[in-house]
C-alpha positions as CSV (number, residue, x, y, z in Angstrom):
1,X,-10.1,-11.9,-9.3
2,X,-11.7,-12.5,-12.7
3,X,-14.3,-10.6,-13.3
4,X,-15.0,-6.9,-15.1
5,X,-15.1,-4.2,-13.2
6,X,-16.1,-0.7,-14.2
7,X,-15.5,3.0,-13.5
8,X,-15.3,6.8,-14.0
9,X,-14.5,10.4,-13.3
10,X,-16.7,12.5,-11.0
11,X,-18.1,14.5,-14.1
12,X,-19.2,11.1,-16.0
13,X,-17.4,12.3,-19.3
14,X,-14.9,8.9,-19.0
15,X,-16.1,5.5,-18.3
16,X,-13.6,2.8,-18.4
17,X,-13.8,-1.2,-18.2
18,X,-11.4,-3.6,-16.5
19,X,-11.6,-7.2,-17.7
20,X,-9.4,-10.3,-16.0
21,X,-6.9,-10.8,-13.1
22,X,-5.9,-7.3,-11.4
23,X,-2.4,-8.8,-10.7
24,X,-1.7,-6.0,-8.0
25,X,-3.6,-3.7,-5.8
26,X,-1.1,-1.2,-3.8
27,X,-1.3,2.0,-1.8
28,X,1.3,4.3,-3.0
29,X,2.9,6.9,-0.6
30,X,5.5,9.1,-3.2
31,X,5.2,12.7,-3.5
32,X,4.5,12.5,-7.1
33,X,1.1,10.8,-7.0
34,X,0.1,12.9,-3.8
35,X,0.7,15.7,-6.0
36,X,-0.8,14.9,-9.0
37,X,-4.0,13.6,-6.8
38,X,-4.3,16.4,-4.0
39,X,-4.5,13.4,-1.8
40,X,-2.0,12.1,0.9
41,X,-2.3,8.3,-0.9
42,X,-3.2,7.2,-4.0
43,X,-4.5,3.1,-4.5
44,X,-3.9,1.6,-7.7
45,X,-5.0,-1.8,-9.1
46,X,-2.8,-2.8,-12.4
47,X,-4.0,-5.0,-14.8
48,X,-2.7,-6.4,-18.4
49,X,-3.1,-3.6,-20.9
50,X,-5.1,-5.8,-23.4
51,X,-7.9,-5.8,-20.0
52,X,-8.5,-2.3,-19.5
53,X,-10.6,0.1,-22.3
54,X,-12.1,3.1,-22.2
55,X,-16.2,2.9,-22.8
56,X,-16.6,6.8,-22.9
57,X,-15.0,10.2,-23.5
58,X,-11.4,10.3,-24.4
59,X,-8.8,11.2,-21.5
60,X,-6.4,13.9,-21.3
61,X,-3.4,12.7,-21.2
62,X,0.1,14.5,-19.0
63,X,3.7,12.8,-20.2
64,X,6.5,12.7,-17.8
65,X,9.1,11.0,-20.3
66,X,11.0,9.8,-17.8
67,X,8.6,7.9,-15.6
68,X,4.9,7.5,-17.3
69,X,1.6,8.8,-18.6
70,X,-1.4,10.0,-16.9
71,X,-4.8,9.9,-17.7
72,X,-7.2,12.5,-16.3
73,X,-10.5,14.1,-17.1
74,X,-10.4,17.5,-19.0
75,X,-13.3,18.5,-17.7
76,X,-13.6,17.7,-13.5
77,X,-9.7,16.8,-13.5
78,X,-10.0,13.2,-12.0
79,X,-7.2,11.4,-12.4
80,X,-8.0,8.1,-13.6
81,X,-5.4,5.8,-15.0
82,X,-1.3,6.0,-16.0
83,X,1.4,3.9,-18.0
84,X,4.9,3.6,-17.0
85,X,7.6,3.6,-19.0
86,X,9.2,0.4,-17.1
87,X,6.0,-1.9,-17.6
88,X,4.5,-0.8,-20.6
89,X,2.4,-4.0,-21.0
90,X,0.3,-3.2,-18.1
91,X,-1.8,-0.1,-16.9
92,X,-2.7,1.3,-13.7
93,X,-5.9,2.4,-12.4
94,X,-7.1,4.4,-9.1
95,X,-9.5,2.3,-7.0
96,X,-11.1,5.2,-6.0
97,X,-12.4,5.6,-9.4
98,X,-14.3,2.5,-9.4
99,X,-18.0,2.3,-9.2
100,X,-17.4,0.0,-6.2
101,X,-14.0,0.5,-4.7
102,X,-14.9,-1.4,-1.6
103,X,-14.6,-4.7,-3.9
104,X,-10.9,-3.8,-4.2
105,X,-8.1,-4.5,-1.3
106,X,-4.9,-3.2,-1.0
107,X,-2.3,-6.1,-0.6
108,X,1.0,-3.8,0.3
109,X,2.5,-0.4,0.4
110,X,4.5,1.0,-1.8
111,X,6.8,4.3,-1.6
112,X,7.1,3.9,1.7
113,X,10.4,6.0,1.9
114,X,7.9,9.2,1.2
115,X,5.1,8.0,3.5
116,X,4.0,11.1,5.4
117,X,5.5,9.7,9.3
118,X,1.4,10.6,10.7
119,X,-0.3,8.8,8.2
120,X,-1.6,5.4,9.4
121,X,-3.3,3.4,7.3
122,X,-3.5,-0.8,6.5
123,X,-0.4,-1.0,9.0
124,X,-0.5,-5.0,8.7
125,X,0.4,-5.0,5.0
126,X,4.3,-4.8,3.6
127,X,5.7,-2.4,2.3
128,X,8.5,-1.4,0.1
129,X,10.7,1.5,0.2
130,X,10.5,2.2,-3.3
131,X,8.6,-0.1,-5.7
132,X,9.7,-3.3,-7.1
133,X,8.3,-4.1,-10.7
């Protein structure tokens, strides 16, 4: 995929832009996204850093030291985009913040150790128990 794509939170105070290859799109089942999203799975696309910018607004931004940083909307609390610590050249971004997420596929699971056991969803993909970088 080499194209742009772009995006937002619900409120419209962030726009972003994605630019070049997304080199992986994943549905992740840990407890810490579902948290942090109030939702029972969270897809993210990750792309090069140097692809990704932000076209409007300026997002709040939540540190876990340890792990990453999150980007979210201060105003309608959409959680848009985060950087971990252990891939610092890249950034992810949640699909379902794209203008058209339906032009975005999953290629595998990750987290799968926390998947909730009813949850079924894109059974025919792999999956990994934790996530390999």
């Amino acid at each position: 995929m080499s194209d742009f794509y772009e995006g937002g939170c619900h409120c419209g105070a962030l726009r972003y832009r994605l630019e070049g290859d997304l080199t992986d799109i994943a549905h992740c089942h840990c407890s810490i996204c579902r948290r942090v999203s109030g939702g029972l799975v969270v897809t993210w696309l990750t792309l090069p850093r140097s692809g990704f910018r932000w076209l409007k607004g300026r997002p709040r931004m939540y540190v876990a030291p340890t792990t990453c940083s999150r980007f979210f909307c201060g105003d309608c609390g959409a959680h848009l985009a985060l950087s971990t610590v252990h891939s610092p050249q890249t950034i992810d971004v949640t699909v379902a913040t794209l203008d058209h997420p339906e032009n975005v596929r999953a290629t595998r699971h990750i987290w799968t150790s926390s998947r909730l056991p009813w949850l079924h969803l894109d059974e025919q993909l792999p999956g990994e128990a934790e996530e390999r970088l």
